[in-house]
Backbone and ligand atoms as CSV (ligand in chain L), in Angstrom:
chain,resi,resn,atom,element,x,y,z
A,1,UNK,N,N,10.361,-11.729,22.748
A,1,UNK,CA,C,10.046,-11.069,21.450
A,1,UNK,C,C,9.674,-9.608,21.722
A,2,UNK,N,N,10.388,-8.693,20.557
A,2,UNK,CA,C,9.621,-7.326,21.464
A,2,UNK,C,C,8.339,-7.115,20.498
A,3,UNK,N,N,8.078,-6.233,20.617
A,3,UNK,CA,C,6.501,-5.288,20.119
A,3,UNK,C,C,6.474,-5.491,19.018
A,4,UNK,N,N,5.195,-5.963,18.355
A,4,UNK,CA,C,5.498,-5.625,17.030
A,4,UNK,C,C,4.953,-4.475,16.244
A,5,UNK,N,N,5.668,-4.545,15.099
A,5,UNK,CA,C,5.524,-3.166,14.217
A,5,UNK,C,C,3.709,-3.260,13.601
A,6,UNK,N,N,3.143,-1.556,13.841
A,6,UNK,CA,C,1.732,-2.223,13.555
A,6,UNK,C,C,1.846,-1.403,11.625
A,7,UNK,N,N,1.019,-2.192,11.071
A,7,UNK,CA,C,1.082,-1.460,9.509
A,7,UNK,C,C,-0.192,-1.518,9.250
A,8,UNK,N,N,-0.684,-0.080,9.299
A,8,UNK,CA,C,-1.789,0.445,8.871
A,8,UNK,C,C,-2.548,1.024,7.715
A,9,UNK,N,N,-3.129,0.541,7.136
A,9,UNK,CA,C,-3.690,1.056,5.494
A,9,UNK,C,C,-4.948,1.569,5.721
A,10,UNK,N,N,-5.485,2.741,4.989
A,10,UNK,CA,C,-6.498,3.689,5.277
A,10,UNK,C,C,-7.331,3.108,3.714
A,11,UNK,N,N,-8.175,4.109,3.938
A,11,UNK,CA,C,-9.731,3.866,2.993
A,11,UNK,C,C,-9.239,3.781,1.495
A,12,UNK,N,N,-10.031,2.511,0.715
A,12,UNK,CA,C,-9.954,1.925,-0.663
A,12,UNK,C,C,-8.590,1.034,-0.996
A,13,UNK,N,N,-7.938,0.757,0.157
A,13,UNK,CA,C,-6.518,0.076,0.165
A,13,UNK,C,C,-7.257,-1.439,0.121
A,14,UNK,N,N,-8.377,-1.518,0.597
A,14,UNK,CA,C,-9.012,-3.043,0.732
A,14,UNK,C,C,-8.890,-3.617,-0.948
A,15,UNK,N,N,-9.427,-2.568,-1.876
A,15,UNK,CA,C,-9.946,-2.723,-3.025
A,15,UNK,C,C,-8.318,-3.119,-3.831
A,16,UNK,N,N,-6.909,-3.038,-3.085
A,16,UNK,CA,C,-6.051,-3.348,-4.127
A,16,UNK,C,C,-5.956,-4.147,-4.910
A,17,UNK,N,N,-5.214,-4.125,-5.971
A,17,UNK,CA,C,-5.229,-4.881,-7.272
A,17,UNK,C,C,-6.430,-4.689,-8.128
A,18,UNK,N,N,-7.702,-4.182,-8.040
A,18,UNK,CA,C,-8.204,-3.763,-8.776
A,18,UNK,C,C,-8.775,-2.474,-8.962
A,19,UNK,N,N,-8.112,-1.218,-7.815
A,19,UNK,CA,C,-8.729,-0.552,-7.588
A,19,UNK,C,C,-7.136,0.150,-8.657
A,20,UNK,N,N,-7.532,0.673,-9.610
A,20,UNK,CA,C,-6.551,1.907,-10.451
A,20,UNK,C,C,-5.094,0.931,-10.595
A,21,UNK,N,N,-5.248,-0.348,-11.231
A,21,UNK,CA,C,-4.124,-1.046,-10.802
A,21,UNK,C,C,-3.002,-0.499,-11.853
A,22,UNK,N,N,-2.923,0.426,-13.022
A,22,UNK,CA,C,-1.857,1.257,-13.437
A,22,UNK,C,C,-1.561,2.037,-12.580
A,23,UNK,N,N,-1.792,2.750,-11.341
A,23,UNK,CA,C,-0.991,3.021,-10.777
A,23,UNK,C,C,-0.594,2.229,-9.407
A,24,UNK,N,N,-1.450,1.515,-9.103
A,24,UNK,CA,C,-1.407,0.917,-7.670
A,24,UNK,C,C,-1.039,-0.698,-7.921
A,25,UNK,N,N,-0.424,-1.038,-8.804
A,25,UNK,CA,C,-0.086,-2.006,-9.061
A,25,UNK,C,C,-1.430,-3.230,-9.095
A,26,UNK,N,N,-1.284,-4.664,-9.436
A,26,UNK,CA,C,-2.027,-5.648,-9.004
A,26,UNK,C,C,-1.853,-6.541,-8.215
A,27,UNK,N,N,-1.207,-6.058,-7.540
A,27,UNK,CA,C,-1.052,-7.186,-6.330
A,27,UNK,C,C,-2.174,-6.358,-5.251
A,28,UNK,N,N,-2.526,-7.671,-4.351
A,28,UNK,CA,C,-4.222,-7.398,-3.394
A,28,UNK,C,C,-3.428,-7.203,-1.633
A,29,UNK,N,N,-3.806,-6.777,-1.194
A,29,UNK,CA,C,-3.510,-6.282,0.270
A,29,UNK,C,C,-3.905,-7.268,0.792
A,30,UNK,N,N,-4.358,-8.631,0.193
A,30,UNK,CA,C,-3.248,-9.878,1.310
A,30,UNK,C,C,-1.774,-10.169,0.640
A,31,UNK,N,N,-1.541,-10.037,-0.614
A,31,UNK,CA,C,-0.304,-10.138,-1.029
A,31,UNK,C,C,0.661,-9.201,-0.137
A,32,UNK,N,N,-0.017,-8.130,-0.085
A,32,UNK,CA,C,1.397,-6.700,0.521
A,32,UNK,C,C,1.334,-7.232,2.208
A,33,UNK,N,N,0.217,-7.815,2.341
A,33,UNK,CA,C,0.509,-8.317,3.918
A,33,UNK,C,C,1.476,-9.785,4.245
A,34,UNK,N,N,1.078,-10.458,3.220
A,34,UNK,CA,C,2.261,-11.703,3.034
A,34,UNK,C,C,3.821,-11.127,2.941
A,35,UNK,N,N,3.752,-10.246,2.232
A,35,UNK,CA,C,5.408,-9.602,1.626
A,35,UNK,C,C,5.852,-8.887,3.070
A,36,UNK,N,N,4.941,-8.467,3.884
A,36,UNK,CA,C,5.423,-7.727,5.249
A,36,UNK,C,C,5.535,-8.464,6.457
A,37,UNK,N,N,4.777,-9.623,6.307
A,37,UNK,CA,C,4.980,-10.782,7.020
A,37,UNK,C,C,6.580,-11.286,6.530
A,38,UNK,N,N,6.523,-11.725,6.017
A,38,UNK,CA,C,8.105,-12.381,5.299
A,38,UNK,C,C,9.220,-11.485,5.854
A,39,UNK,N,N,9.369,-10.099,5.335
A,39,UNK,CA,C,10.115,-9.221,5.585
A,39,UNK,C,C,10.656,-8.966,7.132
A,40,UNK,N,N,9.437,-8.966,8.150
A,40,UNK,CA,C,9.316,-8.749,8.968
A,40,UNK,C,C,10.161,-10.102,9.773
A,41,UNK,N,N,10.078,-11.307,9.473
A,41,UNK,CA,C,10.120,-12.593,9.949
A,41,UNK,C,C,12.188,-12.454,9.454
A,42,UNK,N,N,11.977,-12.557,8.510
A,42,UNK,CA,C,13.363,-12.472,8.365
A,42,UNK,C,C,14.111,-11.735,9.084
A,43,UNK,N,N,13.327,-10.616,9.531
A,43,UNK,CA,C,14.402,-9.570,10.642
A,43,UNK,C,C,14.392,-9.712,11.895
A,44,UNK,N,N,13.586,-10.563,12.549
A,44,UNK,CA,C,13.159,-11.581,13.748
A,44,UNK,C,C,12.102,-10.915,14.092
A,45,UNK,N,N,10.890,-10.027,13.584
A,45,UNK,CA,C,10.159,-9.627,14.497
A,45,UNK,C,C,8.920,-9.883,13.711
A,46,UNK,N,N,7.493,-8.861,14.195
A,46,UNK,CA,C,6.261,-9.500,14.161
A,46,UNK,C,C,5.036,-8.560,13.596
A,47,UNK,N,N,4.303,-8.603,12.952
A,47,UNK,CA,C,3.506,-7.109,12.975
A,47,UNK,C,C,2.538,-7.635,12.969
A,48,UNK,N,N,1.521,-6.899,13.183
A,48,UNK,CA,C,-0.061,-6.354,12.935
A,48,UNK,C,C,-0.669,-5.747,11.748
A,49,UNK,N,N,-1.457,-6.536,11.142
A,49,UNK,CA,C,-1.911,-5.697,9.498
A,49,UNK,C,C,-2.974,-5.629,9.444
A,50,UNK,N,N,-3.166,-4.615,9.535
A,50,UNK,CA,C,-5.140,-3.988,9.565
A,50,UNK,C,C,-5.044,-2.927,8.473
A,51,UNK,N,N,-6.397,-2.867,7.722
A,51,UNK,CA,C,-7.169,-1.738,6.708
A,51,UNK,C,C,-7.838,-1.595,7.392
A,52,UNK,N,N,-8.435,-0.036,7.196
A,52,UNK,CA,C,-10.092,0.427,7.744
A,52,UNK,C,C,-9.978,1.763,6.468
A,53,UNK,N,N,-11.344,1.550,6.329
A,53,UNK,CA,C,-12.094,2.475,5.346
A,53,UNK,C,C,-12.508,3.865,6.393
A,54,UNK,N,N,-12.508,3.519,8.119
A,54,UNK,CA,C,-13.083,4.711,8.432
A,54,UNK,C,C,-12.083,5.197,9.622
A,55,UNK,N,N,-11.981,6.262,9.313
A,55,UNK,CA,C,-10.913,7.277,10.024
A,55,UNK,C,C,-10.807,7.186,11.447
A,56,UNK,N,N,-11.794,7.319,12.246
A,56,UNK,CA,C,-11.936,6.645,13.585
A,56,UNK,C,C,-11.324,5.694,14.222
A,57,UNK,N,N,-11.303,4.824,13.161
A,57,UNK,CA,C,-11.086,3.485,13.502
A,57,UNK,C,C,-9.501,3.172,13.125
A,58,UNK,N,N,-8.862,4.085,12.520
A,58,UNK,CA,C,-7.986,4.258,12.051
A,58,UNK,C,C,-6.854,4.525,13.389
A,59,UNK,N,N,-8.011,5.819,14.056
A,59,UNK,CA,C,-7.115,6.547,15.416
A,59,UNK,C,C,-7.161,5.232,16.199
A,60,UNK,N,N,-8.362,4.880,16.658
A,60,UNK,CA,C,-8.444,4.103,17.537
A,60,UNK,C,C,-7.181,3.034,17.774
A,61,UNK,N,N,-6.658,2.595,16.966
A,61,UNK,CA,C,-5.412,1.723,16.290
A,61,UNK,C,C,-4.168,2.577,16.333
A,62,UNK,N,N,-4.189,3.702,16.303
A,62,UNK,CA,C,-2.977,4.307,16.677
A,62,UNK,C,C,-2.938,4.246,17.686
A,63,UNK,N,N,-4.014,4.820,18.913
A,63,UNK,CA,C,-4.073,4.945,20.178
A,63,UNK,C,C,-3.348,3.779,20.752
A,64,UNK,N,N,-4.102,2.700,20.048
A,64,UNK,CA,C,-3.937,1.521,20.630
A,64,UNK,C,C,-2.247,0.656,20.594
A,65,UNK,N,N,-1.472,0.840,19.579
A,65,UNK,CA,C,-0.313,1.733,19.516
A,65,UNK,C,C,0.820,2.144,20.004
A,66,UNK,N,N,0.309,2.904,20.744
A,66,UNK,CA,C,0.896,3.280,21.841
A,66,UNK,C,C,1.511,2.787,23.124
A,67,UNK,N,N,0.699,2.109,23.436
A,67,UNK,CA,C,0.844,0.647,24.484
A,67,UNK,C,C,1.700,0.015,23.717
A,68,UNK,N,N,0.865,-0.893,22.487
A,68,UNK,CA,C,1.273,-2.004,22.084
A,68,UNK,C,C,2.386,-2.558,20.579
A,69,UNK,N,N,2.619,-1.277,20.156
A,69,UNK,CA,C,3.682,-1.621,18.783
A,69,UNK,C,C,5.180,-0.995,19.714
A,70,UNK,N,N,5.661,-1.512,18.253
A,70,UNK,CA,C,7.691,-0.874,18.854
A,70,UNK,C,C,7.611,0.414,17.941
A,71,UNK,N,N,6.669,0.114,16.955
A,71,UNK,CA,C,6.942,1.535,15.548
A,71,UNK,C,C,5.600,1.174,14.778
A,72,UNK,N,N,5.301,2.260,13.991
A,72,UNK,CA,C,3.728,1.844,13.269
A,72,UNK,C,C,4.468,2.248,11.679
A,73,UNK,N,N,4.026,1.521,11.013
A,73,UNK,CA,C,3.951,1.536,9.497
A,73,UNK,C,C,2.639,2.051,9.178
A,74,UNK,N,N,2.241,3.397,8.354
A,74,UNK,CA,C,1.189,4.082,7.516
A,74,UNK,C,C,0.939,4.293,6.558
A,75,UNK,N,N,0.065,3.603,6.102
A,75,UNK,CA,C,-0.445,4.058,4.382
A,75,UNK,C,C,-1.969,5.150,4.723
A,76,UNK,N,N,-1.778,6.046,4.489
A,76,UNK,CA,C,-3.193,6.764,5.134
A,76,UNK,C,C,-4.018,6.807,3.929
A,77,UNK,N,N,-3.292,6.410,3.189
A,77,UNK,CA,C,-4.161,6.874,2.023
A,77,UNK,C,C,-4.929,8.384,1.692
A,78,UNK,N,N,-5.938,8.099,1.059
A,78,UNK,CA,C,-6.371,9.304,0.902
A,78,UNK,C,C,-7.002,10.665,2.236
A,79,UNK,N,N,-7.052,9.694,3.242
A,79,UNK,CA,C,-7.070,10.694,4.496
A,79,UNK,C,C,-5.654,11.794,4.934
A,80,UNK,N,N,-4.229,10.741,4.295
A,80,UNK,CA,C,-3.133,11.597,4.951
A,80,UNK,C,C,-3.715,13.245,4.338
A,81,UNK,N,N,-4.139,13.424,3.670
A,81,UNK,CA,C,-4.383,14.994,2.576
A,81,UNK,C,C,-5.413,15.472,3.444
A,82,UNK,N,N,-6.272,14.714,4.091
A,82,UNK,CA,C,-7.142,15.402,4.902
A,82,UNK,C,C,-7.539,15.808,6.369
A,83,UNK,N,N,-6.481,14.858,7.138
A,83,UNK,CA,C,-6.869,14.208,8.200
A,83,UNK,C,C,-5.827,14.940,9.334
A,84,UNK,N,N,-6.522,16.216,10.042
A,84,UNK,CA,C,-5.969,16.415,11.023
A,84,UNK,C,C,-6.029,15.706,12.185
A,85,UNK,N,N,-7.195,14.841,12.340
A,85,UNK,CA,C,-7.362,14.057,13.483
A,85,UNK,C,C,-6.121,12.959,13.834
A,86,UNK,N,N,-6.343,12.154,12.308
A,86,UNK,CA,C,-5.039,11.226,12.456
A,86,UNK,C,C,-3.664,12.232,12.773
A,87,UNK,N,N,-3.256,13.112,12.185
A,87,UNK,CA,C,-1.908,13.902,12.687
A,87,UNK,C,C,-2.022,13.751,13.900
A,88,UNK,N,N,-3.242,13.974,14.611
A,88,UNK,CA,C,-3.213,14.551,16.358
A,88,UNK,C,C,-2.833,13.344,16.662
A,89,UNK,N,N,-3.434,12.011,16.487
A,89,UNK,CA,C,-3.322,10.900,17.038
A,89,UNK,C,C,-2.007,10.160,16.765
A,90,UNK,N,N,-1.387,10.329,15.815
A,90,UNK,CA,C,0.054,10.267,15.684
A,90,UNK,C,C,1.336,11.062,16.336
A,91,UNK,N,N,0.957,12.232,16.705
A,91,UNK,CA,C,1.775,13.325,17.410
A,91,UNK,C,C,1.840,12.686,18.783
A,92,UNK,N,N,0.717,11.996,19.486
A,92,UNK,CA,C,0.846,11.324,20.559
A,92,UNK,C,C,1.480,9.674,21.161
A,93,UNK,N,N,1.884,9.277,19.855
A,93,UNK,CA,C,2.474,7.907,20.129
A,93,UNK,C,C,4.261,7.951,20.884
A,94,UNK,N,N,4.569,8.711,20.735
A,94,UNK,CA,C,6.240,8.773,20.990
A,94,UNK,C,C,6.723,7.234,20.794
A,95,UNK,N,N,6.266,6.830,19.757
A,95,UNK,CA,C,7.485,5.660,18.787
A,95,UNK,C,C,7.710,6.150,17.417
A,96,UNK,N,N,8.426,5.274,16.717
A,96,UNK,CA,C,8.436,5.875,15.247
A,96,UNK,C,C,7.526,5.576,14.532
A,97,UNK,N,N,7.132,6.648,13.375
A,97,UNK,CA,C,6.371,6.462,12.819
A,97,UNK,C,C,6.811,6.372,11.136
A,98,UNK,N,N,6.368,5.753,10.382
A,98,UNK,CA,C,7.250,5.212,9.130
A,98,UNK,C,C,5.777,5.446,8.123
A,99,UNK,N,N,5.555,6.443,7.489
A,99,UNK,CA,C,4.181,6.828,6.507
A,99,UNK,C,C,4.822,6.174,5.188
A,100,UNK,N,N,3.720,5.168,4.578
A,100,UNK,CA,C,4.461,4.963,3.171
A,100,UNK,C,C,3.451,4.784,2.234
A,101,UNK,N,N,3.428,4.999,0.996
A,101,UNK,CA,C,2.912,4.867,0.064
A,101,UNK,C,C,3.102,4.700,-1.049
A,102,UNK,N,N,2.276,3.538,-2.278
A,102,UNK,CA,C,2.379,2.863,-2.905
A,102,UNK,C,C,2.686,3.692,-4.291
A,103,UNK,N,N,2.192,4.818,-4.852
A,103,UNK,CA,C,2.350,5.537,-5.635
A,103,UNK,C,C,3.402,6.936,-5.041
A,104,UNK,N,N,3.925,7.558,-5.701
A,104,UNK,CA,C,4.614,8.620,-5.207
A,104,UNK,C,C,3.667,9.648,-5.457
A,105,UNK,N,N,3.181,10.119,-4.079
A,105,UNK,CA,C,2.326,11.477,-4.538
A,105,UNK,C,C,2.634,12.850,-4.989
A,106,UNK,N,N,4.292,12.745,-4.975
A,106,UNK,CA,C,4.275,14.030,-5.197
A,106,UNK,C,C,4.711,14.055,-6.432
A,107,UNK,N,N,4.515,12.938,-7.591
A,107,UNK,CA,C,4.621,13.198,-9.300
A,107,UNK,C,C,3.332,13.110,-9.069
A,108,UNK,N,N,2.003,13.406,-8.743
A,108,UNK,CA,C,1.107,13.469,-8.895
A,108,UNK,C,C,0.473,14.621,-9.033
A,109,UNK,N,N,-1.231,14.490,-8.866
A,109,UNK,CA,C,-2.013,15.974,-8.883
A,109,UNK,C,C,-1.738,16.327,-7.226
A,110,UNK,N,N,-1.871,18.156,-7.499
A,110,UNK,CA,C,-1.420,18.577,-6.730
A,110,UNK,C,C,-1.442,18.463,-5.249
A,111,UNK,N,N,-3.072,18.402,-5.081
A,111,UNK,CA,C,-3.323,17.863,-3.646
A,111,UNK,C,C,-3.110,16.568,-2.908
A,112,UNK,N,N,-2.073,15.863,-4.007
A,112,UNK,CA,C,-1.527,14.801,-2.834
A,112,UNK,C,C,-0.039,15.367,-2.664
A,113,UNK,N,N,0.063,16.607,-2.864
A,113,UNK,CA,C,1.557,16.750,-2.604
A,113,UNK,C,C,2.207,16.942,-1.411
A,114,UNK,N,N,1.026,17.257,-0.254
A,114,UNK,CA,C,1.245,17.397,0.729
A,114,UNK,C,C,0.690,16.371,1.658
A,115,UNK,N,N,1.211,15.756,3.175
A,115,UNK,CA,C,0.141,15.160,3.495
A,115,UNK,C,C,0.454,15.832,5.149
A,116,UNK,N,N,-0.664,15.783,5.500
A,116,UNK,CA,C,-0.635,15.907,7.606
A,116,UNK,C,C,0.117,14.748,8.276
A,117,UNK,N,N,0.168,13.777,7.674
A,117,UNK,CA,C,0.943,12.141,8.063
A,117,UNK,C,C,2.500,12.508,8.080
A,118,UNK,N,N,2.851,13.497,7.331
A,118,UNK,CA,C,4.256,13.785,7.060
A,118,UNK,C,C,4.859,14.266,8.604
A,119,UNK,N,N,3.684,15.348,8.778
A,119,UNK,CA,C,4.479,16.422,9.921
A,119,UNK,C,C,4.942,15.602,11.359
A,120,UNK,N,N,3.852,14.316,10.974
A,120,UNK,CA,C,4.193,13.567,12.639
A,120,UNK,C,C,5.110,12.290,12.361
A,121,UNK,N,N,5.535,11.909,10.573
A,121,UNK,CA,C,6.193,10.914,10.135
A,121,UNK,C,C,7.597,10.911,10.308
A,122,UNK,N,N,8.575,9.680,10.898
A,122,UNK,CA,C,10.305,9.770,11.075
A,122,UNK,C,C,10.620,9.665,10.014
A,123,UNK,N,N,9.619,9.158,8.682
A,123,UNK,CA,C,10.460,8.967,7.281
A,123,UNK,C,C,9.653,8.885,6.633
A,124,UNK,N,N,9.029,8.905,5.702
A,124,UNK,CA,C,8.469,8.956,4.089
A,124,UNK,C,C,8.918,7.769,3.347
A,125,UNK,N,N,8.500,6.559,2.791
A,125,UNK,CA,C,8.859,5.708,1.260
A,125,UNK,C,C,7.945,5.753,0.566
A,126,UNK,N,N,7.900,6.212,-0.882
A,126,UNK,CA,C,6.664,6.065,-1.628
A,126,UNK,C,C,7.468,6.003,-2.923
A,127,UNK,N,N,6.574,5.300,-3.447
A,127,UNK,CA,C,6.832,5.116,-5.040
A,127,UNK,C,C,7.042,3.836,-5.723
A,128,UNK,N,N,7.212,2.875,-4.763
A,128,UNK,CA,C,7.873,1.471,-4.930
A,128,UNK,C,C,6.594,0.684,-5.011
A,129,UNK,N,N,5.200,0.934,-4.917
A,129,UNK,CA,C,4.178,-0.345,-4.897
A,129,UNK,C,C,4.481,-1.090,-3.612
A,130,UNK,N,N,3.981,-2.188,-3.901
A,130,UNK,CA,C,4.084,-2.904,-2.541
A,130,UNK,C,C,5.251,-3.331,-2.019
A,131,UNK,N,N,6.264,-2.318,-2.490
A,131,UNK,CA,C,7.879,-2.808,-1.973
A,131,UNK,C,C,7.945,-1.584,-0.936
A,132,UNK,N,N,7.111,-0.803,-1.191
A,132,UNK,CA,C,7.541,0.239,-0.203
A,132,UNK,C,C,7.026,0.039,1.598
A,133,UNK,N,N,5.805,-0.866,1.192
A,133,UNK,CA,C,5.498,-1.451,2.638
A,133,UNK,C,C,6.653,-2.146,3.051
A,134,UNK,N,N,7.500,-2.990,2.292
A,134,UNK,CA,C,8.666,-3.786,3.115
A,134,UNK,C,C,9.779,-2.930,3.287
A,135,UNK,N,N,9.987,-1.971,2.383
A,135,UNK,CA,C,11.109,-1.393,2.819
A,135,UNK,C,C,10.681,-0.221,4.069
A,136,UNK,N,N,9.406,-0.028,4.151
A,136,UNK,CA,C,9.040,0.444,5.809
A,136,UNK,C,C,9.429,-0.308,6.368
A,137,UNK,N,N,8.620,-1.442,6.738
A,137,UNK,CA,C,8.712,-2.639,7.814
A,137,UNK,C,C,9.971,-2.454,8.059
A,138,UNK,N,N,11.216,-2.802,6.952
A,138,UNK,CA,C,12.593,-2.924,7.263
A,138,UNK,C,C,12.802,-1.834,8.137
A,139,UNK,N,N,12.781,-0.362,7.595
A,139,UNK,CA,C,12.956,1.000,8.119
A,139,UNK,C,C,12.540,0.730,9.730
A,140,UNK,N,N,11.154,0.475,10.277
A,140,UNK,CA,C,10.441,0.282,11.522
A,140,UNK,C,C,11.596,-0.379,12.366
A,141,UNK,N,N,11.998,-1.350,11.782
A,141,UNK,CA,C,12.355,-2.885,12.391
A,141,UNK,C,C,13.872,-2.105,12.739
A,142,UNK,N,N,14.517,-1.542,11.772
A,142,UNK,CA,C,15.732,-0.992,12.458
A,142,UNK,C,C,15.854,0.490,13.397
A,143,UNK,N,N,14.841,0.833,12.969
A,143,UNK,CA,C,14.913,1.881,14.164
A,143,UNK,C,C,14.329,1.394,15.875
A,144,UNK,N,N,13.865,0.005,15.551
A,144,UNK,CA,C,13.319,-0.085,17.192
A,144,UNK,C,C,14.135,-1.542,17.441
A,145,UNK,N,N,15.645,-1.875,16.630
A,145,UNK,CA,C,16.296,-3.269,17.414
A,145,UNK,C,C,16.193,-3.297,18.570
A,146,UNK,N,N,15.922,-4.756,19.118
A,146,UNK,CA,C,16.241,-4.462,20.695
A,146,UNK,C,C,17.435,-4.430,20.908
A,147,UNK,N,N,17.985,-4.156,22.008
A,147,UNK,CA,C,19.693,-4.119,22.374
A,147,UNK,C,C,20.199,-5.453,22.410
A,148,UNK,N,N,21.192,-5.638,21.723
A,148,UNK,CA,C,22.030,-6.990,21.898
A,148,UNK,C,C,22.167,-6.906,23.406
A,149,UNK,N,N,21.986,-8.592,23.998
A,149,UNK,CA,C,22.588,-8.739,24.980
A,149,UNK,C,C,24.191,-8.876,25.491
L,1,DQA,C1,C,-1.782,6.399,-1.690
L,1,DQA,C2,C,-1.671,7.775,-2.357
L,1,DQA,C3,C,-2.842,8.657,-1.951
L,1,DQA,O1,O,-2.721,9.912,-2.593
L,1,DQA,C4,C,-4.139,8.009,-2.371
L,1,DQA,O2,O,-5.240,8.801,-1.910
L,1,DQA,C5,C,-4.277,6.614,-1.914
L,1,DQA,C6,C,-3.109,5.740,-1.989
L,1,DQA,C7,C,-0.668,5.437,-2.175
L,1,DQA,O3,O,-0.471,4.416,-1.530
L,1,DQA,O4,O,-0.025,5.695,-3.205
L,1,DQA,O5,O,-5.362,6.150,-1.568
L,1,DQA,O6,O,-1.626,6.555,-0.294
């Protein structure tokens, strides 16, 4: 089996389905982890699904990463707008990195129009709700096939 894809959700992602659910839909971040499980399984491979509310802990998991995923899936949430640390700690993984998010920030207010997650991201999906985590996963999963034998 190779590595699996790690998918990471940043601060107030715990609170889904009731946290602003007109825009963030109602489905709860064990649902979007079931839907990435599935997704993932169907394409033969495996992931890792962690939230953290604190940024640290966030890197620490990238770091960790590094060693141990084939590609990382990112929801940074409201840190991607702030967070040079995470950029640094992403600039250092040399796998792919797949940033996605549940609302599209850039029909939004202005300061989510940009994020630091971008500059170190292989691709961007946002806008889809919790479809956009699977159509990462998918994205992850084909950029790191292993080689047919
Ligand atoms: C988000 C968009 C961010 O702007 C916001 O701060 C979030 C969630 C999304 O998934 O749409 O917390 O990353």
């Amino acid at each position: 089996m190779s590595k699996p894809i790690y998918v990471l959700s940043g601060p107030n992602l715990n609170l889904l389905g009731a946290r602003e659910p007109e825009i963030y839909g109602h489905q709860t971040l064990e649902d979007v982890q079931r839907l990435c499980e599935a997704r993932a399984s169907a394409l033969g491979r495996e992931i890792v699904f962690r939230q953290s509310n604190h940024e640290g802990e966030l890197i620490d998991w990238i770091q960790e990463a590094r060693e141990k995923a084939a590609a990382i899936v990112i929801n940074p949430a409201g840190y991607g707008h702030t967070s040079v640390a995470i950029l640094d700690a992403l600039k250092m993984v040399g796998i792919p990195v797949i940033e996605c998010h549940l609302s599209n920030p850039a029909a939004r207010e202005a300061f989510r129009h940009q994020t630091y997650v971008s500059l170190a991201a292989t691709g961007v999906v946002s806008g889809f709700g919790a479809a956009s985590y699977e159509l990462a996963v998918e994205a992850a999963a084909g950029l790191t096939r292993p080689a047919a034998k």
